[in-house]
N, C-alpha and C positions, 0 to 999 in steps of 0.2 A: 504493500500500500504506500507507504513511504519513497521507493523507489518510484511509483506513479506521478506521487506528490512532486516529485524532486523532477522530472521529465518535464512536468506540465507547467510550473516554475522556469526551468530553461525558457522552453516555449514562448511562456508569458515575458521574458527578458528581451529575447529576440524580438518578438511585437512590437514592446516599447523601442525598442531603435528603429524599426520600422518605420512605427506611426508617427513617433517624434521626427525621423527625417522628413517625411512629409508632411507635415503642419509647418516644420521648419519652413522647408521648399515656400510653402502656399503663404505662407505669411511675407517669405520674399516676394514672391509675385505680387502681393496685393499691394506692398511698398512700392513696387517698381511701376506697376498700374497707378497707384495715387500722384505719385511723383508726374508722371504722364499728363493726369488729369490737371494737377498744379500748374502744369509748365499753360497751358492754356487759358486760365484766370490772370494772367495781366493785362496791366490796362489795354496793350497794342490786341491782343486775340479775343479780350472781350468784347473791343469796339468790334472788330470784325463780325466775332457772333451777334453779338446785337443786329448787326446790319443784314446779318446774312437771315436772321428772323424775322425782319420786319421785310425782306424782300420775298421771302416766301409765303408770309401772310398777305403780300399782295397779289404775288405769280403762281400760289399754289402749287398744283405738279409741274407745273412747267419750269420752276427753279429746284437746282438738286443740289440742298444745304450739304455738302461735304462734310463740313466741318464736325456742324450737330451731327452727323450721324456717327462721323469716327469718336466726337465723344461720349456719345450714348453707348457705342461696343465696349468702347473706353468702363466706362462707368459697372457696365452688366459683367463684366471681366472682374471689373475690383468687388462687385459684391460676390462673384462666385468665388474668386480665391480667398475671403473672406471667410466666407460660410464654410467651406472644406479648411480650411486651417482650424475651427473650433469645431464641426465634426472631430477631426484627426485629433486633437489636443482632448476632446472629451474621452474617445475611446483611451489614450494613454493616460487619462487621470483611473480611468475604471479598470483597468490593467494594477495601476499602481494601487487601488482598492485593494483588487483581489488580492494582492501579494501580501497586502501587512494582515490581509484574514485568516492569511498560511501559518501566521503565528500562533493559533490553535491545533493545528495540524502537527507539525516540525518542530525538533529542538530548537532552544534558543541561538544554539552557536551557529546551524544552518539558515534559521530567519534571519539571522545578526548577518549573514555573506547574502542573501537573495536583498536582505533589504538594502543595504550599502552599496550593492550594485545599483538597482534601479536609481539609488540619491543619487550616484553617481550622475550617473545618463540624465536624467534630471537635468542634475546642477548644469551639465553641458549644454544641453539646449536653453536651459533659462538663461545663459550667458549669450551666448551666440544667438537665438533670436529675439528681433525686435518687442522692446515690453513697450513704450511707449512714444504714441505719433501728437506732434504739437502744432497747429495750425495758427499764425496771426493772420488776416482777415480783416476786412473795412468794406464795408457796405458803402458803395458809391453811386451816387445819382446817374442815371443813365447807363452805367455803364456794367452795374450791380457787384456782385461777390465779388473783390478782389484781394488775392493770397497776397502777402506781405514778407509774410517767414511759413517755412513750412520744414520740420525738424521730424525724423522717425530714426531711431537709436535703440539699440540693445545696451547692455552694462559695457562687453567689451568697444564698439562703438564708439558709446558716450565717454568712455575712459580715454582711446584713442582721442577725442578731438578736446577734451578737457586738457590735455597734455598740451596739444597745440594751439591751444588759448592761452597757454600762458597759468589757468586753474589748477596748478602743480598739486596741491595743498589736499583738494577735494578730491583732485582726481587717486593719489596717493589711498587715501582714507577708503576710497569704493573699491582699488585692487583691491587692498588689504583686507577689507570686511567682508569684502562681496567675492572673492578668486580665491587668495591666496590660503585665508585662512579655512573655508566649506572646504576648499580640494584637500590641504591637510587633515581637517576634520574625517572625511571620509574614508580617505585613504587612510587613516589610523582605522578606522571601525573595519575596513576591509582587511588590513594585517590584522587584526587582533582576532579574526574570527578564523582564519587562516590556521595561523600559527600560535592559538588559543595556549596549546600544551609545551608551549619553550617557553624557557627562563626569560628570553628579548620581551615575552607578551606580557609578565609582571612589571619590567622596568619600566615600560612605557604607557602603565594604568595612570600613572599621576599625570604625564602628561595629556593624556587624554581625557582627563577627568577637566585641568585647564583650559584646552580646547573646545572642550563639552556645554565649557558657559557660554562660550558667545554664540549659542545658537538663536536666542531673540535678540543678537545687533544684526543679525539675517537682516530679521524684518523692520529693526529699524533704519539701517541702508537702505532697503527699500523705500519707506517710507520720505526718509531724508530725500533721495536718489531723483522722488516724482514730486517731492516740494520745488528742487533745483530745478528743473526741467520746466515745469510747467509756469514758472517765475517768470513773467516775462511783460513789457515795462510797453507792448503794442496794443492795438484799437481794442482787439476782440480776441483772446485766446480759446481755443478748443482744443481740449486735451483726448486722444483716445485711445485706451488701454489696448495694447496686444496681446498674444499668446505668447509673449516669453515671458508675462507678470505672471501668467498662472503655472509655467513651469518652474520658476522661480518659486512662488512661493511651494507649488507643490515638494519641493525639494526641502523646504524649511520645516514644512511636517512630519517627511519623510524621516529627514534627517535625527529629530529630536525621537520622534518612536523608536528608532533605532538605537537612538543614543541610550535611551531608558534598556531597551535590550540587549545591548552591547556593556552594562554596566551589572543587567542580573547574572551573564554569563560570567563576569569576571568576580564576582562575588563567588557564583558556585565554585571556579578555579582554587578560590582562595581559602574555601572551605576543605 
């Protein structure tokens, strides 16, 4: 039964990198489609549109608005890669469901390797893809919607161009809280469940017990991470969350259950 368990687990592992590369994927595409739709809300393509609308509302079929129609594709493109990127991201959260239910099923030491793996894969995709897209915008007479700033960044991303801002300070603080220290984190919880029964997996309980506390500056990073972001000093800001906020966070949950598991396993050792 157990050897079942432990099959189907793989299984479920494999899925997760699966699904997650494709929500990954879809949530680039739908960046790449916005970005598209942006380039067309300045003033010079709006006036166009405008005109090109108000000559069709006079020639009817006999004018063939171009424009409007490649960005209506435009648009029905960004709502599908949209919608499939939170499909894909839902199934890999119900994936990661199932796995922490296996804790009923399995030793703690084999939950303590299925679950640390999934954080893993997680954490990777909450890095790499986009958690949040930021639009400045001004409503203007005649000419209507016009983009200003239009910003969409994952952690790594936003860490990259904070650097190149000159934001050394902030950016330093979201490696650190947001990369350096989860991928330590984990990867301790994955040696420790590994190589449970060597003298190295004692040494390295205190530090993983230090490591173990900053699991809610996770989500305060976060938090901090979409105050920074969404700051912004233009007409009209809209902020809109992606699929890598909820891989992210699903990774902060992940992580912390684990970490409680990872902590009764080393008690049992020690008994």
């Amino acid at each position: 039964m157990k050897n079942i368990i432990y099959c189907i687990l793989s299984i479920l592992i494999l899925l997760m990198i699966i699904l997650g590369y494709k929500a990954y994927k879809e949530a680039i595409e739908f960046e790449k489609a916005t970005t598209q739709i942006v380039s067309y809300q300045n003033p010079k393509d709006q006036a166009k549109l405008q005109l090109s609308k108000m000559a069709k509302s006079i020639f009817g079929n006999l004018y063939d608005d171009k424009k409007s129609i490649q960005l209506d594709k435009l648009k029905q493109q960004q709502q599908d890669n949209m919608l499939k990127s939170q499909v894909y991201t839902l199934f890999f959260i119900l994936i990661i469901i199932t796995i922490l239910i296996s804790f009923f099923f399995i030793d703690v030491k084999d939950f303590t390797l299925f679950g640390s793996i999934s954080a893993m894969i997680t954490l990777i995709y909450g890095l790499i893809t986009p958690i949040l897209m930021v639009t400045i915008h001004k409503d203007i007479q005649y000419l209507g919607d016009i983009v200003l700033s239009f910003e969409s960044k994952g952690v790594i991303g936003s860490i990259i161009k904070l650097f190149h801002n000159g934001d050394i300070v902030v950016a330093l603080v979201i490696f650190l809280f947001s990369v350096i220290i989860p991928i330590t984190k984990v990867s301790s919880l994955i040696f420790i469940s590994i190589v449970q029964n060597n003298n190295l997996s004692h040494k390295i309980v205190k530090f993983f017990k230090i490591i173990g506390k900053w699991s809610m500056v996770d989500v305060f990073v976060v938090a901090v991470f979409l105050v920074y972001l969404t700051t912004n000093k233009g007409d009209v800001t809209k902020a809109q969350i992606e699929v890598g906020l909820y891989f992210f966070l699903s990774y902060v949950i992940v992580s912390m259950l684990v970490s409680i598991s990872a902590d009764k396993m080393l008690e049992k050792i020690k008994e």
